[in-house]
N, C-alpha and C positions, 0 to 999 in steps of 0.2 A: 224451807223455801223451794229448792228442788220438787221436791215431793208436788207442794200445789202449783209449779209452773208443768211437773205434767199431768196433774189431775184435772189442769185447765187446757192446756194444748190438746192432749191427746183425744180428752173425751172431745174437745168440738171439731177436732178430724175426723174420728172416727164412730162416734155417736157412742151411746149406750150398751153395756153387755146384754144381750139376749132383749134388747127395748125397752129394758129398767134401767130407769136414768141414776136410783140410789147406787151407792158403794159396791163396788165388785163382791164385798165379804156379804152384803145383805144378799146379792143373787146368789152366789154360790150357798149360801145356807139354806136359802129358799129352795134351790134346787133339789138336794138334798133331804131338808124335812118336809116343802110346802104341800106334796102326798099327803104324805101322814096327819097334816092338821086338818086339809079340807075332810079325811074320811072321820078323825075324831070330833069336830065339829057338828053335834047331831044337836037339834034345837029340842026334839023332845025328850032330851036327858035331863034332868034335875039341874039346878044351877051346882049344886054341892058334887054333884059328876063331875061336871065340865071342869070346874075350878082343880079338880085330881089332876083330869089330862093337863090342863093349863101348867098345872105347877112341874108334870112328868116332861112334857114337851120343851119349857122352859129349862129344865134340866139338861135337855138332852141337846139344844141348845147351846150352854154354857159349857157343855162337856168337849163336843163337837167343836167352839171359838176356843177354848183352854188348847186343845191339839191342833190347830191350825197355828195358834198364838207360840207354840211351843216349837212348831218347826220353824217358823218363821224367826224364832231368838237362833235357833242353831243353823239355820243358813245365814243371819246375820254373821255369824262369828264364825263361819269356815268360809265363807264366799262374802269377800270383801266389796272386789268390784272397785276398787278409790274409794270407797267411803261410796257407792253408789245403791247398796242392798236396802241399806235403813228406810231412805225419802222411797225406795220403788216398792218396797213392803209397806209403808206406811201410805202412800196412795192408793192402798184396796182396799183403805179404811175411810177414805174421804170421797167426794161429788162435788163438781165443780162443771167443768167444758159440758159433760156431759146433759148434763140438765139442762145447760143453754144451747146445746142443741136439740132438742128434744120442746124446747119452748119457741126457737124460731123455725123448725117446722111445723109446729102447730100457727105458729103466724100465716106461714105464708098458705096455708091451708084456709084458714078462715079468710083469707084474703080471697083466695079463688073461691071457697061459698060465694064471697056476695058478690060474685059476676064482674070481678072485676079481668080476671083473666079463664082460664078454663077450669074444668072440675078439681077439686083436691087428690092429688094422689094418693094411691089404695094404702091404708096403712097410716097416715097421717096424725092421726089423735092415739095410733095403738102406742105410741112409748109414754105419752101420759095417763093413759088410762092402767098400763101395766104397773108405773111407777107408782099410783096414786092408789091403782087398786079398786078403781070406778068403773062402772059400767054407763059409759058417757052415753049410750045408747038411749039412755033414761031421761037425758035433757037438752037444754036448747043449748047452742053459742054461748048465752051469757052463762049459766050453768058450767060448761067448759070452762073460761075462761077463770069464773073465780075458783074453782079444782087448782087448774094452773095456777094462779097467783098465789095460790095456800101454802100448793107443791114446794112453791120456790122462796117462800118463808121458812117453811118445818126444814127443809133440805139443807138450809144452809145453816138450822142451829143445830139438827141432828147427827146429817151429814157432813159438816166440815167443822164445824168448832168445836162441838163438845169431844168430837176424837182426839183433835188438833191438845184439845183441854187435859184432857187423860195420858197423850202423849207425852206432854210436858212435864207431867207430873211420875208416872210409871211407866214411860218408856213404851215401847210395841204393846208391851202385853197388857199397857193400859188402855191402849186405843183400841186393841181386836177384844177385847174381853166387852169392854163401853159398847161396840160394833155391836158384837154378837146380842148382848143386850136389849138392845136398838131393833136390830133382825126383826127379834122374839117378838118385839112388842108391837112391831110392823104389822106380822103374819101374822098376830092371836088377836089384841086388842080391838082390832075395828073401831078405832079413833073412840073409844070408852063405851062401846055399845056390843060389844058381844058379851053373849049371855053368862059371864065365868069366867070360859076358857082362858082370856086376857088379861084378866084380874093384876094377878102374881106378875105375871111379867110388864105389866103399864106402871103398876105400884115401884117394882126393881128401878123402871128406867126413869121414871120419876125422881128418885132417888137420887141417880145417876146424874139427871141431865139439867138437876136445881142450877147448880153454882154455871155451869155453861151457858145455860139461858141469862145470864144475868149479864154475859158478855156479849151475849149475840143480839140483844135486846138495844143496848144502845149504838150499836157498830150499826143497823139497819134501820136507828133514826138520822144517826149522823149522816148515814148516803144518802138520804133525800134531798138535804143541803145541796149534795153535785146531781140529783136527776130532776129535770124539766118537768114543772109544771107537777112536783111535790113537795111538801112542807113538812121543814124540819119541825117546825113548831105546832106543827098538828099532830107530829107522832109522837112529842113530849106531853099532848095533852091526854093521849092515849095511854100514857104509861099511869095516869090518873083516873080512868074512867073504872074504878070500883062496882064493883056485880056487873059489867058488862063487857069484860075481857072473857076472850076464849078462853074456855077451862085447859086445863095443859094437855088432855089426851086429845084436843082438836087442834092443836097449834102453839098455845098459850100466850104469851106475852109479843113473840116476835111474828105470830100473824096479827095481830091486835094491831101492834105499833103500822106495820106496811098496811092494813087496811086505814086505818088515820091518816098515816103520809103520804099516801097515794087519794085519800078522799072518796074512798067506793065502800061499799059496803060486800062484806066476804062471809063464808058459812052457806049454812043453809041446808035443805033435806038432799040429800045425794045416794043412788042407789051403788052398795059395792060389786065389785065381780062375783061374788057367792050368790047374789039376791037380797042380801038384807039392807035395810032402809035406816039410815046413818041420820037422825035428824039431828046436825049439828046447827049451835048456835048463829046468831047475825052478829057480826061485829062492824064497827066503823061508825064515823061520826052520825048524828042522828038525819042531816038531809040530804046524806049520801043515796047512790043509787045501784040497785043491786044487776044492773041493768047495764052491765060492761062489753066495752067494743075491742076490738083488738090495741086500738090505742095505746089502753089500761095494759095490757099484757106486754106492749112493746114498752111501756116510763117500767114497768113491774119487773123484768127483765133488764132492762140498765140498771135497776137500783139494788137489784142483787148484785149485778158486776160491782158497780160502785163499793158495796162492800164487802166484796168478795177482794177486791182491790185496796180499802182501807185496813180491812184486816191483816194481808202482808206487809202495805207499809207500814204498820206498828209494829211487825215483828222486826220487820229489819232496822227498826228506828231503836227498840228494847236491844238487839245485837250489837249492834251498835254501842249503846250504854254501856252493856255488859262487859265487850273487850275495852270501852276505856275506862273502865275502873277494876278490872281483871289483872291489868298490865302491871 
């Protein structure tokens, strides 16, 4: 609980590390390997190349999260802090504030596009387009906007529960290892359309991020119930719509469900920061419109809170359980 009141405080004080809104552990590994992938990343190598580096890079990855994961157990247990080391290491494993700032400056940006006050300030769309990994230069407003709303679907199963998931289960070194994971499949995959390179590591977090999705999927139907002007019961019919859910390297379930409960239609061909052309799927009900205004991004943005908010109160409601039947 600590942990996510400051991966939510902090990050909307103080915005994003380096204008990426994911987990401090995604930047910092990025920092570190994201060199190295852009120059192995060569499209005229064979797919059965790229797939070597993919699995090498992926390695180096896991080895790089093991040693971060490993100091991070041994400052737990020599620097206490009151019990304060665990939730401050475990918040570089999650995203929360940080993302909602990062989404209500891109609001009030598209706000000042349409003349409603003066030009957008310089920098405006750079921490979703860093986060997301798009070169928004490529489309229009509504293009933007459904980026953003995908953003703040995949972030909140990748980024905060499936850690939250691992954490519960193995401790730190389940959440930074899940993390690092996660990274790899960030930096390599290209949401299921690079040529190889990403293979190994999308197939890893896939792996990983099954049983999480499955908790993040109805927590983000349930917040539609508390956000204006979406339905609960349209993102329950989403969780039905068979061959027409995003595949899991675009989002899978839990953009599926927020494009239903929100009623817009998400996806679509979006060019990355490298240059290559990401034709991902259309999801959402069928006379939806892909044709979104900031509105969409401000109900998309409270119903991430919403369950960003439902999800603590079930933990503290499970804590609860637990010391009185512990007693």
């Amino acid at each position: 609980m600590v942990a996510l009141i400051l991966v939510a405080l902090l990050g909307m004080m103080f915005g994003p590390c380096f204008g990426n809104s994911n987990p401090c552990l995604w930047v910092v590994l990025d920092k570190i390997c994201g060199g190295l992938i852009r120059r192995s990343y060569n499209t005229a190598r064979s797919e059965t190349t790229l797939q070597f580096r993919g699995m090498l890079l992926l390695g180096l990855y896991v080895i790089i999260t093991c040693i971060i994961a490993a100091l991070a157990v041994v400052a737990e247990m020599r620097f206490h802090l009151a019990g304060f080391t665990d939730p401050l290491l475990l918040s570089c494993t999650l995203c929360g504030g940080a993302t909602w700032h990062g989404m209500v400056k891109l609001h009030h940006a598209l706000a000042k596009a349409l003349g409603k006050s003066k030009k957008p300030e310089r920098g405006s769309f750079y921490e979703v387009a860093v986060s997301t990994r798009s070169n928004l230069n490529t489309t229009d407003d509504h293009g933007i906007i459904r980026v953003a709303i995908g953003f703040l679907a995949t972030s909140y199963d990748k980024g905060l529960i499936a850690p939250l998931f691992w954490y519960l289960i193995a401790g730190l070194p389940g959440a930074y290892i899940y993390s690092g994971i996660a990274a790899a499949r960030w930096s390599l995959s290209k949401d299921g359309f690079a040529k190889g390179i990403g293979t190994l590591a999308l197939r890893l977090e896939t792996l990983a991020g099954f049983l999480p999705q499955i908790v993040s999927t109805p927590l983000i139907v349930l917040a539609a119930l508390f956000t204006p002007d979406a339905s609960m019961l349209r993102g329950v019919r989403g969780l039905f719509t068979f061959g027409k859910r995003a595949p899991y390297a675009e989002g899978g379930l839990p953009l599926t469900v927020m494009a239903w409960a929100l009623g817009v239609s998400l996806g679509g061909p979006i060019e990355d920061k490298d240059g290559s052309v990401l034709k991902r799927a259309w999801v959402g009900p069928p006379s939806s419109s892909a044709r979104l205004e900031q509105e969409h991004l401000r109900r998309a943005v409270y119903m991430n809170i919403m369950a960003f908010v439902l999800m603590a109160s079930i933990q503290v409601c499970l804590i609860m359980i637990w010391k009185l039947f512990s007693a």
